[in-house]
N, C-alpha and C positions, 0 to 999 in steps of 0.2 A: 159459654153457658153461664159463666158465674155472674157477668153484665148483665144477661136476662135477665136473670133471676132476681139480680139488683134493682132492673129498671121494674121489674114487674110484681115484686112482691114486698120488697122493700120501702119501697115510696107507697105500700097502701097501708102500711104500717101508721096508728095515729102519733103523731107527736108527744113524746114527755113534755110535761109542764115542770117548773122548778118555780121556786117561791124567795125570796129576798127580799127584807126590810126594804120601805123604800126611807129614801133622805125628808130629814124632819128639819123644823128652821132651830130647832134646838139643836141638834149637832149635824153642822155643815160640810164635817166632816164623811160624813157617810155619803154623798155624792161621789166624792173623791175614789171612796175605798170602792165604791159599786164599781164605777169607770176600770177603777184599775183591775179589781177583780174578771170583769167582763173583758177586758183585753187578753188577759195574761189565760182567761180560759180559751178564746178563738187563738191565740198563738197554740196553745198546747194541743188542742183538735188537728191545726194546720199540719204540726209535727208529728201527730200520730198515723196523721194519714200518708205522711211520706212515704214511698215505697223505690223501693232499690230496680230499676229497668233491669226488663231479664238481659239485653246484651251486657251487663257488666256483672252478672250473675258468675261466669265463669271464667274467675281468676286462675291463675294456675295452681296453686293449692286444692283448688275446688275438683278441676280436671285431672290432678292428682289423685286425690283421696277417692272419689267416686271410680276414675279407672284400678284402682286396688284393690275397691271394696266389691267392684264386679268380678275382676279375675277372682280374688278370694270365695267369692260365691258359689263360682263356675266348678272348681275341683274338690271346694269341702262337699257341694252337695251331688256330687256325682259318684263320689268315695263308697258312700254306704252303700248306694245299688253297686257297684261296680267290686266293691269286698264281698258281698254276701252272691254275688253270680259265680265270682272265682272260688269260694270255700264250697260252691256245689256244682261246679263244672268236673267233668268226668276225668279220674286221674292217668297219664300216662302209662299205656301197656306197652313194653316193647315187644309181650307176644302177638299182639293185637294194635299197631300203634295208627293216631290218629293224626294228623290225617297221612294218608296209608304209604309205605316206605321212608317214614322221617326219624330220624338219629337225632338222641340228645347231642349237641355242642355247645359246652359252656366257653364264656361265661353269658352268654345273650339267647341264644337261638336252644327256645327250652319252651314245653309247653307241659298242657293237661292243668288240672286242678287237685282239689283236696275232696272231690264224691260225698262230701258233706251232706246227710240228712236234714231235715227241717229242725228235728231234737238239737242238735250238734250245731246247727247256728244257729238257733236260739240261744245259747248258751254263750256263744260266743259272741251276742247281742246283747248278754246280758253283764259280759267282761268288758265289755266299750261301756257300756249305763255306770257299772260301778267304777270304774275306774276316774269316768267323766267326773261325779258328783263325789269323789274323794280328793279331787287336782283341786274341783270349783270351790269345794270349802275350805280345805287345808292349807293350799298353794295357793291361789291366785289371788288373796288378799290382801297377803302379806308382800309378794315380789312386785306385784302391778304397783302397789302402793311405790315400793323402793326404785321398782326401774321407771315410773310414770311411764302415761299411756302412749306416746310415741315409740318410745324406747320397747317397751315391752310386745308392742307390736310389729313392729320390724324384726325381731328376735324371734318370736313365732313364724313368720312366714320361711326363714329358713330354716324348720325342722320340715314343712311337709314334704318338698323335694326330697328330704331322703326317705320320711316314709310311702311316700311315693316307689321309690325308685327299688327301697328293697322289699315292697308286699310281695311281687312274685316268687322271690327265692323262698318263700314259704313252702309254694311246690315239691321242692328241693328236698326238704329236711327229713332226717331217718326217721320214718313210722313203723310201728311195730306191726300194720299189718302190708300184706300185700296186695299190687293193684290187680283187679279193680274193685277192691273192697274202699271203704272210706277210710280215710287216713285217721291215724289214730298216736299217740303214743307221748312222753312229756316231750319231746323236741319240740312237735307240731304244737301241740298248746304252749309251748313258751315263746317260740314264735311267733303266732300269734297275737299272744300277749304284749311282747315285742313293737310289734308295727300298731297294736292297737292305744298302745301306751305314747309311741311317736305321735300319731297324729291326734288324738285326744289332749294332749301336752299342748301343742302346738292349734290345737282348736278353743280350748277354753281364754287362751289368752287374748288369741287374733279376733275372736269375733267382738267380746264387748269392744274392746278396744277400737274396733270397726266403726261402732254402733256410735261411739265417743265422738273418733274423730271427723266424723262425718257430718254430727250436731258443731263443731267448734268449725270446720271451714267453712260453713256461711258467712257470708261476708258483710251481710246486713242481717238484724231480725227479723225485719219485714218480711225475708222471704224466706226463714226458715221452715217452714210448710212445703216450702218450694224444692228446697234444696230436700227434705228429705223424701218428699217425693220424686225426684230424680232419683234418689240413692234407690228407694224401693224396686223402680221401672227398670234399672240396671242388674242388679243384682236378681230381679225375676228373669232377666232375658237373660242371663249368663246360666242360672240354674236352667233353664228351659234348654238353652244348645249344651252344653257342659255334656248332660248324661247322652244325647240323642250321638254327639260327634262318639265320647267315648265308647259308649253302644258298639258302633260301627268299627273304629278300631280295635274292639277288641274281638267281635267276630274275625276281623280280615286276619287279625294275629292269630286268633287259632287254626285256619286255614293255611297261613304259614310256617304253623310249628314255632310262634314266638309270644308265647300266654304275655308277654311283659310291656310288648307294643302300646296298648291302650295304657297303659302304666306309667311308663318311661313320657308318654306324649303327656300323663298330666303331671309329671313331675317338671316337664320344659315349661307347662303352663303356670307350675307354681314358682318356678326359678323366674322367671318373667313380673312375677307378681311382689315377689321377694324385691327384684330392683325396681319397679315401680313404689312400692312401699318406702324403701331406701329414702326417697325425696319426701315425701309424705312430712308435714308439719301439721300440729300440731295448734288451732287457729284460737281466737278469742269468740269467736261469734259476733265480732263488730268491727271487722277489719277497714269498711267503708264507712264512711265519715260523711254524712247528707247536708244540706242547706241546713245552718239553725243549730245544727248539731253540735259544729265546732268551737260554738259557743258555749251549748248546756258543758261539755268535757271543762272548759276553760274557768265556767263557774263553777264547777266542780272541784277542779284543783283549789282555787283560789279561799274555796271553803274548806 
């Protein structure tokens, strides 16, 4: 499409004119400087139009950073639906229990939720917002700065596995009323608090830092456009399957008496993500070096 578009609307475009003294027999110099100027401008055209071929688009930094930036997609944006179904899924009766003749056994095979109201996760929608925008101004300034953005990102990926892993023990926690009323009491909101604090910690960091390294493994600039529209294309396809798989696990887990299934499956998603991240560097944005090139570097130094 972008060639069409080129042959078809851009060639009907009129020509810029540009205007230069011409050379006079009083200074015979200025033939000289015209020539030279006219060449040294078709060189710099030639080098602007160089463009990096998409097979050497994908170094392995690149195939690094973007399969990272997908899995990390995949589990931050499945989180929210996937917290706000469990704080209002219906909590464990053992006089009444779901589904029908199942026994809590810890520490895995546990179900039900917290009968959460629309009032009550709001609220609890509104402990993730403030907590978010007190890490973003307070915290993450100052340590991204200190751990730089590689560092600081790989360091987040291993907090979500655990708030992964422990959001369903939430279930768990002494409430002061009984089921099947909605859970209530400071255990349950500190818990809460808890896992909302893990992964908001672990969320303010990893994403710019995402957003960073993603602009820095391109490999050439030419096709930084390119590359981060890969990043986009990945990162929508992972939020797209993310919630639909999670979805499904965690109906089958509540039909098995195990609310933790769709949980624990994305905490193996973020442990995965964690050691993909692991490798993850940290790039210049001109790791390729084109025809022409390796000379403007050379004159560079040299100056």
């Amino acid at each position: 499409m972008g060639l069409w578009l080129s042959r078809n609307l851009c060639s009907r475009r009129r020509p810029t004119h540009s205007y230069s003294s011409l050379p006079s027999d009083d200074n015979p110099d200025d033939s000289i400087s015209l020539q030279r100027s006219s060449t040294e401008a078709s060189t710099g055209m030639y080098r602007l139009r160089q463009r990096l071929p998409l097979r050497r688009i994908f170094t392995r930094n690149v195939i690094l950073t973007l399969s990272a930036h997908g899995l990390l997609a995949s589990h931050v944006g499945t989180f929210s639906s996937l917290w706000f179904i469990l704080l209002s899924t219906s909590r464990f009766d053992a006089a009444n229990p779901s589904p029908p003749g199942h026994t809590q056994h810890l520490p895995f095979r546990f179900t039900g939720g917290l009968s959460m109201p629309p009032a009550r996760i709001g609220v609890a929608l509104a402990i993730l917002g403030t907590i978010g925008i007190s890490l973003q101004l307070a915290l993450y300034p100052s340590l991204s700065a200190r751990l730089g953005t590689a560092r600081s990102f790989r360091l987040a990926l291993l907090l979500f596995p655990v708030s992964y892993f422990v959001a369903p023990y939430v279930v768990l926690l002494p409430a002061a009323s009984r089921p099947p009323a909605p859970a209530d009491g400071p255990w349950v909101w500190i818990g809460i608090t808890a896992v909302l604090a893990l992964q908001v910690l672990a969320r303010t960091f990893a994403l710019p830092a995402a957003g960073i390294l993603v602009n820095n493994c391109c490999p050439h600039p030419s096709v930084l456009g390119t590359i981060h529209g890969l990043g986009q294309s990945v990162s929508s396809g992972t939020r797209t399957l993310g919630p639909a798989i999670s979805g499904w696990m965690y109906g089958k887990g509540l039909t098995m008496g195990v609310v933790g299934l769709a949980w624990w499956g994305m905490a193996i998603d973020a442990i995965v993500g964690a050691a993909v991240g692991a490798f993850v560097k940290e790039g210049s944005g001109h790791e390729i070096l084109l025809e022409g090139e390796e000379e403007e570097v050379d004159d560079g130094e040299m100056r």
